[in-house]
Each structure stands twice: as C-alpha cells, then as structure tokens.
DSSP file (Angstrom, degrees, kcal/mol; ACC not computed):
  #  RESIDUE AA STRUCTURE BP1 BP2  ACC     N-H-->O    O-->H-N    N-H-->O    O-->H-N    TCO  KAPPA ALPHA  PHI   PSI    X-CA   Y-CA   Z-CA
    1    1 A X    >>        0   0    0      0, 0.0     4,-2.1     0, 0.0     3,-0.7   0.000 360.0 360.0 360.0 -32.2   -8.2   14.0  -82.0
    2    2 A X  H 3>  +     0   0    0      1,-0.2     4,-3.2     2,-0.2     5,-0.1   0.968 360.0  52.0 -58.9 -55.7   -5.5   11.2  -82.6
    3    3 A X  H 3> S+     0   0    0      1,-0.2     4,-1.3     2,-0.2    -1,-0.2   0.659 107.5  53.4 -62.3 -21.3   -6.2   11.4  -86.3
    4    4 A X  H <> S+     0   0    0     -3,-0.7     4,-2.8     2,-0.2    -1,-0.2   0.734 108.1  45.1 -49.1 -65.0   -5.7   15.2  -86.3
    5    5 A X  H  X S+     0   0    0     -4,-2.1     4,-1.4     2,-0.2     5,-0.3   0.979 115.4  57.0 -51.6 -50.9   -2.4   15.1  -84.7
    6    6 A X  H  X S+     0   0    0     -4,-3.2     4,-2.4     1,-0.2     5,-0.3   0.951 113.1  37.3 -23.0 -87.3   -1.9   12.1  -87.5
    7    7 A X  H  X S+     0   0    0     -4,-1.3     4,-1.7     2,-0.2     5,-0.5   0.801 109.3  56.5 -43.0 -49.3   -2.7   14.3  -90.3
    8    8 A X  H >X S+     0   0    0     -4,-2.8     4,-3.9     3,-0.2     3,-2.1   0.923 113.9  45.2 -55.1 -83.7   -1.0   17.7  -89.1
    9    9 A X  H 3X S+     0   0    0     -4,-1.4     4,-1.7     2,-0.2    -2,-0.2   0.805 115.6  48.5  -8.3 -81.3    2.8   15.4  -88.8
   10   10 A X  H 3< S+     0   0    0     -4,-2.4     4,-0.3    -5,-0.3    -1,-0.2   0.701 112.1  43.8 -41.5 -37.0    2.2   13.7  -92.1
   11   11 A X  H X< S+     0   0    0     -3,-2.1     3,-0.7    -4,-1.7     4,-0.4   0.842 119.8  44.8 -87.9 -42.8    1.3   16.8  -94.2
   12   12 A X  H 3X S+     0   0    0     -4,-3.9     4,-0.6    -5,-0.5     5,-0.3   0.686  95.4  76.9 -93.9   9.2    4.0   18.7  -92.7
   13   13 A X  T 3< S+     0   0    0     -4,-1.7     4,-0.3    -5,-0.3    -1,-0.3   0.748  91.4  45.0 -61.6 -34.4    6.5   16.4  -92.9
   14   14 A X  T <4 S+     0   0    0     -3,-0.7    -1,-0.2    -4,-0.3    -2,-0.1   0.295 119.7  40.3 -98.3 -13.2    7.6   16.4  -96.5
   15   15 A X  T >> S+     0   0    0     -4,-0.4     4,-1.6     3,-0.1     3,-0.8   0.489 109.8  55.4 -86.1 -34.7    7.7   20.2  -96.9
   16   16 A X  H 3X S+     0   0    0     -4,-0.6     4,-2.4    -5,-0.3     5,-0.4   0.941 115.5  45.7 -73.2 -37.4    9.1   20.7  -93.6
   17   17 A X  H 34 S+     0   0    0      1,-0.4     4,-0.5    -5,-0.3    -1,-0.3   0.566 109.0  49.8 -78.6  -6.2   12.0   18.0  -95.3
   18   18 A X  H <> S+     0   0    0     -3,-0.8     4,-2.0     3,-0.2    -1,-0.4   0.595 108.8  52.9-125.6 -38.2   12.4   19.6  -98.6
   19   19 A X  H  X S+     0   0    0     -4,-1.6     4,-2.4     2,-0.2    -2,-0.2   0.996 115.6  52.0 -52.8 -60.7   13.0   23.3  -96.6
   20   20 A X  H  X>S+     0   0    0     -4,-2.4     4,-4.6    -5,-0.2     5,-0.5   0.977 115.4  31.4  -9.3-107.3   15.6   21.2  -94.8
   21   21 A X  H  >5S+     0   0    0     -4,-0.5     4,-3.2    -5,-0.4     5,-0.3   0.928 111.0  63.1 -55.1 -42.3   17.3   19.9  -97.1
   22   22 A X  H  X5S+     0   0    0     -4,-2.0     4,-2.4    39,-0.3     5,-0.4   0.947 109.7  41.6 -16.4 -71.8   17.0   22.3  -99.4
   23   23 A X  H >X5S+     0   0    0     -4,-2.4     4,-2.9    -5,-0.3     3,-0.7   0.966 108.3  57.9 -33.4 -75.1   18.8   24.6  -97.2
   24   24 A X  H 3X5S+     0   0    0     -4,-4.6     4,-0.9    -5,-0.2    -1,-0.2   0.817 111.5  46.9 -57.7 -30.9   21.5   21.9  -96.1
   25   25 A X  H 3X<S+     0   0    0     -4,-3.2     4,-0.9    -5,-0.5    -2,-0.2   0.872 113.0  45.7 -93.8 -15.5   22.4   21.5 -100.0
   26   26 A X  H << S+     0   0    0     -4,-2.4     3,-0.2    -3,-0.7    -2,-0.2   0.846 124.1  36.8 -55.6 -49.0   22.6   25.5 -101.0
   27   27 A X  H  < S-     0   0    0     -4,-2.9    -3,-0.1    -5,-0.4     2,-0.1   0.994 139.6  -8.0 -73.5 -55.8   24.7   26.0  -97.7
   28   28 A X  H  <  -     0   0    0     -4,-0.9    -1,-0.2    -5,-0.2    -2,-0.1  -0.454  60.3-149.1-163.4  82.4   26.7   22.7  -98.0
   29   29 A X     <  -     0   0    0     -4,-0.9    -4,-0.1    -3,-0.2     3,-0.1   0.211  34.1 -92.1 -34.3 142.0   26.4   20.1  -99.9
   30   30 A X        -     0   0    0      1,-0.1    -1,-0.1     2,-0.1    24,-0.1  -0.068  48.1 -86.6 -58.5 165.3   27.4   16.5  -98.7
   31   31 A X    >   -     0   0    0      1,-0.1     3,-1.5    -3,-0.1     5,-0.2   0.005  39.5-130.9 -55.6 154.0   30.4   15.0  -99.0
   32   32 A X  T 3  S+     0   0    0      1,-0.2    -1,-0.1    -3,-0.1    -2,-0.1   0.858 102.9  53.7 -78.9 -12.8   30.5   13.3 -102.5
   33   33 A X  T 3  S+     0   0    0      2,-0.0     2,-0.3     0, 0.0    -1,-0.2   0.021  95.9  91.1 -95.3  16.7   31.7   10.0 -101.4
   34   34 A X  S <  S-     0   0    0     -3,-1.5    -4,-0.0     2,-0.3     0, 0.0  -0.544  84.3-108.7 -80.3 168.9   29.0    9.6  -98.8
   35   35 A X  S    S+     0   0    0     -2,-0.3     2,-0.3     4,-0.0    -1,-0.1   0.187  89.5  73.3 -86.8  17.2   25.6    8.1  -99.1
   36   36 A X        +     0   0    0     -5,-0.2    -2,-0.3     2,-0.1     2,-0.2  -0.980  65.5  59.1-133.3 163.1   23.6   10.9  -99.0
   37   37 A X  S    S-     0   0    0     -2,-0.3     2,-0.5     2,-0.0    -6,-0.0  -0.693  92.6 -41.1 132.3 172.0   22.9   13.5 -101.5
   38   38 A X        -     0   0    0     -2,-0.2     2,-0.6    12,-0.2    16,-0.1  -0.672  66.8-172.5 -65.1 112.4   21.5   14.0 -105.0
   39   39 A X        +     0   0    0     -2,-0.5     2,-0.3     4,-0.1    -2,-0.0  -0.884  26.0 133.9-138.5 118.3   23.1   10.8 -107.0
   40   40 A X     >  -     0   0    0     -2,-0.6     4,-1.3     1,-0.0    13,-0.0  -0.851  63.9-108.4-140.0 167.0   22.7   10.6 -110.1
   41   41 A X  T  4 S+     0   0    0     -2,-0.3    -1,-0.0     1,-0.2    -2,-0.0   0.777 119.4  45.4 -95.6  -8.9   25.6    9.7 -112.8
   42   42 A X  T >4 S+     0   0    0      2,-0.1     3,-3.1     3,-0.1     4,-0.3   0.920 111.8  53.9 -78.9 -53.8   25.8   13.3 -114.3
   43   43 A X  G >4 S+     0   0    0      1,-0.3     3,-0.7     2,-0.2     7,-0.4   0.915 114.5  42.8 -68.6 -47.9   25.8   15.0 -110.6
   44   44 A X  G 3< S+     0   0    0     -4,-1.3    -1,-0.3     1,-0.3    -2,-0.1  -0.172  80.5 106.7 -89.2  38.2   28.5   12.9 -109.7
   45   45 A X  G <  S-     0   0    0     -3,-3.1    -1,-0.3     1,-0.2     2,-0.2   0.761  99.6  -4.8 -70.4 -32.9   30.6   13.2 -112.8
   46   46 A X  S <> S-     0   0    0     -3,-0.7     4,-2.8    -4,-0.3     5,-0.3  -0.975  83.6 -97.3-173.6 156.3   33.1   15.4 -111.3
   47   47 A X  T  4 S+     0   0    0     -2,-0.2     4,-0.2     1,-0.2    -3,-0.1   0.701 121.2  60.4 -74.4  11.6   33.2   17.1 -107.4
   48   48 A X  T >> S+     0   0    0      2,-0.1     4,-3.5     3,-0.1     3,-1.0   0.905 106.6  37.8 -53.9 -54.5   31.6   20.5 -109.8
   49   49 A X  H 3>>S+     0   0    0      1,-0.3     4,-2.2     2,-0.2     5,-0.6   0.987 113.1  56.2 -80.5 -34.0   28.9   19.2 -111.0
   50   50 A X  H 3<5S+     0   0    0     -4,-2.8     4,-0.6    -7,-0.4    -1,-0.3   0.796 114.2  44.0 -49.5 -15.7   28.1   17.2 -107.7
   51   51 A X  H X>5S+     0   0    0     -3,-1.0     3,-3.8    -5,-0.3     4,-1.6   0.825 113.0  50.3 -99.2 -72.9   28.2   20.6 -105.8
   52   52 A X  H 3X5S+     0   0    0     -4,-3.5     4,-1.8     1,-0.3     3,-0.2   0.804 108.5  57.3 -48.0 -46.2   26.0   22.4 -108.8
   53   53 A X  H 3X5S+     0   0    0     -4,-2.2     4,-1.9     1,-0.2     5,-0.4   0.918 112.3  43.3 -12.3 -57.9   23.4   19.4 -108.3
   54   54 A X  H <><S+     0   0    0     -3,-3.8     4,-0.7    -5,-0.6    -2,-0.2   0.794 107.6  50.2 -90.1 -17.3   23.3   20.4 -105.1
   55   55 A X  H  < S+     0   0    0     -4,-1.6     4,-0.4    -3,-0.2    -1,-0.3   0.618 117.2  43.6 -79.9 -16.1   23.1   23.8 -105.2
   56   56 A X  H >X S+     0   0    0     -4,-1.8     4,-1.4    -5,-0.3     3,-1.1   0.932 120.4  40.1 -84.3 -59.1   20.0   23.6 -107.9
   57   57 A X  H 3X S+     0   0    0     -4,-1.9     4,-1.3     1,-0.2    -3,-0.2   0.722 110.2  50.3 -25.9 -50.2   18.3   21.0 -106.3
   58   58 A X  H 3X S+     0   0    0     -4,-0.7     4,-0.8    -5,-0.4    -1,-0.2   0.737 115.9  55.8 -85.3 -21.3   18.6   22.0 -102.6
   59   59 A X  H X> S+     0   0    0     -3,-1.1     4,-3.3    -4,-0.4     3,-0.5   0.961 112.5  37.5 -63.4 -52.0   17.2   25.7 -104.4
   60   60 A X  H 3X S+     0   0    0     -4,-1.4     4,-1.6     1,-0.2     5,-0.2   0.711 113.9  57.5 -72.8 -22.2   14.0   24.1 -106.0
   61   61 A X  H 3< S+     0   0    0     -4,-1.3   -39,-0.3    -5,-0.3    -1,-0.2   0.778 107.2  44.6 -84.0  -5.9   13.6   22.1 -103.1
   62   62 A X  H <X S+     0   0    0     -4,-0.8     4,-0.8    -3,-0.5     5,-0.3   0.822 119.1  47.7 -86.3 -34.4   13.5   25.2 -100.8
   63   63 A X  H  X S+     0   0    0     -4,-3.3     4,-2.2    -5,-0.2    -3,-0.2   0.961 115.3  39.0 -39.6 -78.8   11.2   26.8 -103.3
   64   64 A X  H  < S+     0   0    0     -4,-1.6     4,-0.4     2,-0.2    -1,-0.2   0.553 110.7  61.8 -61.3 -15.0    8.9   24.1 -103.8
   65   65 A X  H  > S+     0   0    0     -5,-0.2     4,-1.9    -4,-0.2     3,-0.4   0.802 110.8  48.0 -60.7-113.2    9.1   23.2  -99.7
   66   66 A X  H  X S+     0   0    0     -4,-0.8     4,-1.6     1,-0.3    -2,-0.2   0.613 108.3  46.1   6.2 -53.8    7.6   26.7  -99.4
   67   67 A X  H  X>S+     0   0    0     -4,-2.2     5,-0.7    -5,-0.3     4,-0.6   0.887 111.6  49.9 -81.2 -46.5    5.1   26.6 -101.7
   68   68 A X  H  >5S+     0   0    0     -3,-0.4     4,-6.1    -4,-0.4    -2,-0.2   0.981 110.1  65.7 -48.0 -29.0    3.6   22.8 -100.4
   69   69 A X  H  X5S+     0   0    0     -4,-1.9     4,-2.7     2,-0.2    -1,-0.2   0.986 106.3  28.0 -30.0 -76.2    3.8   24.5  -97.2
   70   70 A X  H  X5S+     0   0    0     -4,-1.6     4,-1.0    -5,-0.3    -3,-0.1   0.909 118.5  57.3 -79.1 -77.0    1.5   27.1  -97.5
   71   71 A X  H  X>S+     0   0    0     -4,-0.6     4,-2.6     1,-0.2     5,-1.0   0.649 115.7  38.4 -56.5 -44.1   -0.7   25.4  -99.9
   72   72 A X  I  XXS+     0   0    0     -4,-6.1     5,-1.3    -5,-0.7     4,-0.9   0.961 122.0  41.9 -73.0 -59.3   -1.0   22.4  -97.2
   73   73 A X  I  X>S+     0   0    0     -4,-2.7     4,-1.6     1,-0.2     5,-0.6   0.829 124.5  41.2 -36.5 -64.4   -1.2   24.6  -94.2
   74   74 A X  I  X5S+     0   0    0     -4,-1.0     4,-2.1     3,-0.2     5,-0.3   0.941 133.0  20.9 -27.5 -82.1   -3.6   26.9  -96.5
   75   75 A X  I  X5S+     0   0    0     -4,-2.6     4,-1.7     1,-0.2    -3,-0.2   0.906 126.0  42.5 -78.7 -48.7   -5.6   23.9  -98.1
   76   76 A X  I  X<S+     0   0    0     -5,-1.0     4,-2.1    -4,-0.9     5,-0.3   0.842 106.7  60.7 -42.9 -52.0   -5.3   20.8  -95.9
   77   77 A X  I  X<S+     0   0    0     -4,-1.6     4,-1.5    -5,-1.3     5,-0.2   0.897 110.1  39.6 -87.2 -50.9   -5.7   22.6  -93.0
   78   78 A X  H >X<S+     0   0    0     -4,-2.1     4,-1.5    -5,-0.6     3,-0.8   0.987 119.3  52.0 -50.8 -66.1   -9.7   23.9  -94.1
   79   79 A X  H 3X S+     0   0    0     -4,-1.7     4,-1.9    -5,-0.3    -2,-0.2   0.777 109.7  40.3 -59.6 -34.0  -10.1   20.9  -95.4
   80   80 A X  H 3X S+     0   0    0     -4,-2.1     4,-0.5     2,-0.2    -1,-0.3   0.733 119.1  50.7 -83.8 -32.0   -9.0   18.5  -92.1
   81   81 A X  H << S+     0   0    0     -4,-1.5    -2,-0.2    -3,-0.8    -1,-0.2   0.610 112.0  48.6 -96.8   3.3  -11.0   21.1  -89.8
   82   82 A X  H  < S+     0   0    0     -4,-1.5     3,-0.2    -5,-0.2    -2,-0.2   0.932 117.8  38.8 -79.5 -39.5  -14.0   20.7  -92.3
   83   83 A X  H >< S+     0   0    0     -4,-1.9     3,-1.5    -5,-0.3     7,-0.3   0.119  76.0 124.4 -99.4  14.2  -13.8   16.9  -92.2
   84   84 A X  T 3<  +     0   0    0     -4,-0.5    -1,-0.2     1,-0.3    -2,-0.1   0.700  67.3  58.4  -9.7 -59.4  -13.0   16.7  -88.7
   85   85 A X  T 3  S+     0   0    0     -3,-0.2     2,-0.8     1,-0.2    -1,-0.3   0.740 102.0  62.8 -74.4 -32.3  -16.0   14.4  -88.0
   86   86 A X    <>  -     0   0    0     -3,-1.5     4,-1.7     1,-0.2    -1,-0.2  -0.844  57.6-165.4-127.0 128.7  -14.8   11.7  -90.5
   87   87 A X  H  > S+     0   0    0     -2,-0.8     4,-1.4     2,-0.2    -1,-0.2   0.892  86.2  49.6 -36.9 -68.9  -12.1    9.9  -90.3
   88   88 A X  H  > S+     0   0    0      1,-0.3     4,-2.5     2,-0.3     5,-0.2   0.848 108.8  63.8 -77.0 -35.4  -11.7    8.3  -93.9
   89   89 A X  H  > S+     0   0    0      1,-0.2     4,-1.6     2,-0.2    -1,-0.3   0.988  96.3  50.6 -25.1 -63.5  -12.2   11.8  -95.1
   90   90 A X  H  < S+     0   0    0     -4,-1.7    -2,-0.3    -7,-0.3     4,-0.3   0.812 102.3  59.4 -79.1 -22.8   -9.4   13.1  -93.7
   91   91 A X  H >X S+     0   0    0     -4,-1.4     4,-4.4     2,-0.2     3,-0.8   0.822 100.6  63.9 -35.3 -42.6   -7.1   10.2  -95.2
   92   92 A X  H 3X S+     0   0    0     -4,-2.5     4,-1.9     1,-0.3     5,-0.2   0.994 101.0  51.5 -48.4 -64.9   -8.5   11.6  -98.5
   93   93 A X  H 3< S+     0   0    0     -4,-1.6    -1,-0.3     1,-0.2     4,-0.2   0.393 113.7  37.2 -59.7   5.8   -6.8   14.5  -97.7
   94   94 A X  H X> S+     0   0    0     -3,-0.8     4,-4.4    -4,-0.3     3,-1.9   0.766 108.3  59.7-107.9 -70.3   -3.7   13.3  -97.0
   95   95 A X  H 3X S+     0   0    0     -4,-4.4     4,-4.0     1,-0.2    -2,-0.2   0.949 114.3  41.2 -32.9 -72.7   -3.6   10.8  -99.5
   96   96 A X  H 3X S+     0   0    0     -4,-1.9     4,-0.7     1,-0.2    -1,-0.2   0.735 120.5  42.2 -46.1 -25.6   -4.1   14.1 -102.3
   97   97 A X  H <> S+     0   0    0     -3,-1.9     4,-2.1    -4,-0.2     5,-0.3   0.781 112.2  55.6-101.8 -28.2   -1.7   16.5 -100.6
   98   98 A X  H  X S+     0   0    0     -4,-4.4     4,-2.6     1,-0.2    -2,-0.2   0.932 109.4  45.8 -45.5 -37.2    0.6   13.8 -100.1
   99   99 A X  H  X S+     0   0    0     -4,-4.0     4,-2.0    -5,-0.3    -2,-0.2   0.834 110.9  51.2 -73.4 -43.4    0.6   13.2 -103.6
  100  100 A X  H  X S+     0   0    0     -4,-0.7     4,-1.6     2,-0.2    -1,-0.2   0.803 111.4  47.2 -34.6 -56.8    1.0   17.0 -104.7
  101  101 A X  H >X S+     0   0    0     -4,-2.1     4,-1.2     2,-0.2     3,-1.1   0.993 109.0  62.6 -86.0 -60.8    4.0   17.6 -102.4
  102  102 A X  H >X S+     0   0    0     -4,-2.6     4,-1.5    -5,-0.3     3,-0.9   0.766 103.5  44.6  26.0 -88.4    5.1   14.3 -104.1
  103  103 A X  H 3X S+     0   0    0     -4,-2.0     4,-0.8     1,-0.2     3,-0.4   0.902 113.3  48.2 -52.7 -44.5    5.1   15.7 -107.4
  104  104 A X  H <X S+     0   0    0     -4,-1.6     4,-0.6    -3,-1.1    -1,-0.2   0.782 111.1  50.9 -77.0 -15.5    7.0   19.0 -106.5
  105  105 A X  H << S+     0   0    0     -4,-1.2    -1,-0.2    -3,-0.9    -2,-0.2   0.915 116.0  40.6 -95.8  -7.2    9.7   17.2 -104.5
  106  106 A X  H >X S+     0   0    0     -4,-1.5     3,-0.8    -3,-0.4     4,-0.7   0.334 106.5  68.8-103.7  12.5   10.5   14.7 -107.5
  107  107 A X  H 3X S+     0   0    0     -4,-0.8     4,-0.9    -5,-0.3    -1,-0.2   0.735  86.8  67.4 -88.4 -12.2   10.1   17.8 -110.1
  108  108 A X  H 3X S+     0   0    0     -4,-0.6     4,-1.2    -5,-0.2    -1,-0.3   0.531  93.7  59.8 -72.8  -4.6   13.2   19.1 -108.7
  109  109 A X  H <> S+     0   0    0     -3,-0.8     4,-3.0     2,-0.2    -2,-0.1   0.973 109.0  38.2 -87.6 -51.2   15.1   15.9 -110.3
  110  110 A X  H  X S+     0   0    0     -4,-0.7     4,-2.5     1,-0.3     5,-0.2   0.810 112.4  55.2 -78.5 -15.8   14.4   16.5 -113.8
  111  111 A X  H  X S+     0   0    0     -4,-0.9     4,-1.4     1,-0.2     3,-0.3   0.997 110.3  53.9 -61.9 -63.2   14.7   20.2 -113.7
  112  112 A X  H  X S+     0   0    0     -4,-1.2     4,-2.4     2,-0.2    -2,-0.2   0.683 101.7  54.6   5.0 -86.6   17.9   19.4 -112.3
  113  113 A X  H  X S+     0   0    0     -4,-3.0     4,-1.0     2,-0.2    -1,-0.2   0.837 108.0  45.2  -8.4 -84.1   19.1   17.2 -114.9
  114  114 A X  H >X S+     0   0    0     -4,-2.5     3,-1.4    -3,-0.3     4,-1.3   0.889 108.5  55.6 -59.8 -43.8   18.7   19.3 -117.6
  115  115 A X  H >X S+     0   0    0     -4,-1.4     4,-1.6     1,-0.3     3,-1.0   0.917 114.1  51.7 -28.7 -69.0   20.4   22.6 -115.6
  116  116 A X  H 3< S+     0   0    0     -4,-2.4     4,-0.4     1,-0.2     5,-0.3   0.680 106.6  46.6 -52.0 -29.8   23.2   19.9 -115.3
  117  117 A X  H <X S+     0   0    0     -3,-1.4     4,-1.5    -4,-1.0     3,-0.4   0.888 114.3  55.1 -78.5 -26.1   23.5   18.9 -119.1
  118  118 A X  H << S+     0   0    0     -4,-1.3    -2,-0.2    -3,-1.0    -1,-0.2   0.782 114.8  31.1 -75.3 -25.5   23.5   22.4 -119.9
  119  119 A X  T  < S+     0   0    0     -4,-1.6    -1,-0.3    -5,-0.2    -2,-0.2   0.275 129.3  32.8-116.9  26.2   25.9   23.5 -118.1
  120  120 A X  T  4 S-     0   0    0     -3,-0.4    -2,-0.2    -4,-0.4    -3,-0.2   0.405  85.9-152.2-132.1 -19.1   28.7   20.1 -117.9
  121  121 A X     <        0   0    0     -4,-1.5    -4,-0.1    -5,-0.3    -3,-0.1   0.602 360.0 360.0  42.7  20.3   27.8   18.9 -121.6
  122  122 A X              0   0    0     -5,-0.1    -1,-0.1   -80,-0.0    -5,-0.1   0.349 360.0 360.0 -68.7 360.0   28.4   15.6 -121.2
C-alpha cells in the first residue's frame, strides 16, 4: 500500500507543479531580479520580454500540466491498479510517466524561445 501512496504523489507531482506555476506566471510573473522565474538571456533582456517569457511559458505549462494530468491519472492510474501486486512494476510506471511529463515541462522552453526571438528580435 506504501508504494501506492508512493506512486500516486510522484506522478502527480510534476503536473500538479506545472498547473501551478503555470498559473502563477500568466497571472503574475516574478519579480525579474529575483531567483525564481524563467531565466534565460533573451527573457531577461528587458522587464518586456521577461514578463512575455512568462506569460508564454506559464501558458504552455498550464496546457501541458493539463494534459500529463489526465494522461497520468488516465494511464498510470490502470496501469498502477493493474500492477498492484508488483512492486518493480510499478517503478516502471513511474519511471515512463515521469519521463513523458519530463518532456512536456522542458518543451515549453524551446517553444518559448522562439515566441521570444520573434517577437524582441534580438
């Protein structure tokens, strides 16, 4: 049962964290001379583009929050009550949806990026 509780926390941690933030950088980005935020040397070319960083970003990261969501609840969630009985199973499945939600939360950078060259030209 411990390893269930494990698994549930751990998949939903990194969607639950990209809805989050997401959110918290559409509504209001941080300040630009703190240590948190999107930093990058284009996003913090000027306090614009550091706000438009954060307003594309914190958008693809509520998208892409969303979707790992329901794809782990969806897929993870059959899969962990399939493999109940074994342990190292259910690591598989974590390992793979960790790795999935992975991808989506560091595809928001480069999408990013480019949004940002297009529209500061630098």
């Amino acid at each position: 049962m411990a390893v269930l509780i494990f698994a549930v926390i751990i998949l939903l941690l990194m969607p639950l964290t990209m809805i989050i933030c997401g959110a918290w950088f559409i509504k209001s980005p941080p300040e630009m001379d703190s240590g948190i935020g999107y930093r990058t040397s284009r996003s913090m070319s000027s306090p614009a583009a550091w706000i438009a960083a954060h307003r594309i970003c914190g958008k693809y990261w509520l998208i892409f929050g969303i979707i790992t969501l329901i794809g782990t609840l969806l897929g993870g969630g059959y899969a962990i009550l399939s493999l109940a009985d074994t342990d190292e199973a259910i690591y598989n499945v974590i390992l793979i949806a960790e790795g999935v939600q992975l991808f989506f939360l560091l595809l928001a950078i480069p999408i990013t990026e480019s949004r940002l060259k297009k529209i500061f030209r630098s």
